[in-house]
C-alpha positions as CSV (number, residue, x, y, z in Angstrom):
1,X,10.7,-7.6,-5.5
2,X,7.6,-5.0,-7.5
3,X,6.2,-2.4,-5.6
4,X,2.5,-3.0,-6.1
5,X,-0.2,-0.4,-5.4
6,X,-3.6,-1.1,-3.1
7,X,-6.9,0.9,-2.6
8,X,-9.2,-0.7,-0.4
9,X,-12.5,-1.3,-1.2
10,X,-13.9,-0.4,2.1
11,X,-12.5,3.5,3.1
12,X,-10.7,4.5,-1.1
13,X,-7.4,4.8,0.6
14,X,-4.4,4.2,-1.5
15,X,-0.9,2.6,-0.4
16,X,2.1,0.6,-1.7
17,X,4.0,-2.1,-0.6
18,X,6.6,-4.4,-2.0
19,X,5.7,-7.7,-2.1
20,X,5.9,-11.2,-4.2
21,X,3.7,-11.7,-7.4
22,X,2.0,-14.5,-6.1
23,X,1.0,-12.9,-2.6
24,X,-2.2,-12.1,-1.6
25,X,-3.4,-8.8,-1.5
26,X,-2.6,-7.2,2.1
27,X,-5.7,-6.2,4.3
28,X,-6.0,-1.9,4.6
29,X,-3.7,-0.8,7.0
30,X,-5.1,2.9,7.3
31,X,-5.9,3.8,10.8
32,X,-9.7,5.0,11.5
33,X,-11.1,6.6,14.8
34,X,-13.6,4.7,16.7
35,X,-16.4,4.9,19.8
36,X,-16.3,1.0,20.2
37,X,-15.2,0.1,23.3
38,X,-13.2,-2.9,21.9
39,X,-11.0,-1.0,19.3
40,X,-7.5,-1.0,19.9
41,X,-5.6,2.2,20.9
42,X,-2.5,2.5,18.5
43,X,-1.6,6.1,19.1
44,X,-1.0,6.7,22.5
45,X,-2.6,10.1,22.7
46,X,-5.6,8.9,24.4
47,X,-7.8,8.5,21.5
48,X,-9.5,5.2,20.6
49,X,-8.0,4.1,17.2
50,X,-8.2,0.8,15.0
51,X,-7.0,-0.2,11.6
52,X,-10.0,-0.2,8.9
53,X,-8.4,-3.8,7.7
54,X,-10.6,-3.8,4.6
55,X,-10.3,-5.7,1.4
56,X,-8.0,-4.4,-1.6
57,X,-7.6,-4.8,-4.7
58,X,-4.3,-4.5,-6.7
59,X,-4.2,-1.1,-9.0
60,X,-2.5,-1.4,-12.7
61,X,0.3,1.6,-12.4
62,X,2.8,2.9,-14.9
63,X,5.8,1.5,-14.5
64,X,9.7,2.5,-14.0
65,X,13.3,1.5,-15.3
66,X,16.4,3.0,-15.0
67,X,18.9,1.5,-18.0
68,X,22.7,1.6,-16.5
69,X,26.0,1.7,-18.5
70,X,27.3,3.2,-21.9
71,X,26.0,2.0,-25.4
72,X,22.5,2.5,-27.3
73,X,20.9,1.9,-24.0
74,X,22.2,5.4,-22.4
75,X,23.6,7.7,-25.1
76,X,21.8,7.2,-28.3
77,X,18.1,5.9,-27.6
């Protein structure tokens, strides 16, 4: 499966993830800290924390290949 990258639209941040062409984009799984009395704590140090769970939208990146095995492909290109 592609690794696709994200920024949300919400906080800017940036991250990748590997998913299906056809998915949807995943929600911003950055973690943000909050006063609210309703966030969840996901780091148990005592501080209130919650995810930002904005939307994102799919970034056009450069793209990798790696060509394996002898021929034009490997030695003469």
């Amino acid at each position: 499966m592609p690794l696709y990258e994200f920024r949300c639209k919400k906080c800017g941040h940036e991250f990748d993830r590997i998913q299906k062409m056809d998915d949807p984009c995943p929600k911003c799984p950055k973690v943000v800290e909050t006063e609210a009395p309703d966030a969840v704590n996901t780091i148990f140090d005592g501080d209130t924390d919650t995810l930002c769970e904005g939307e994102t939208e799919r970034l056009i990146s450069q793209s990798t290949f790696h060509l394996k095995g002898s021929g034009w492909a490997a030695d003469g290109y």
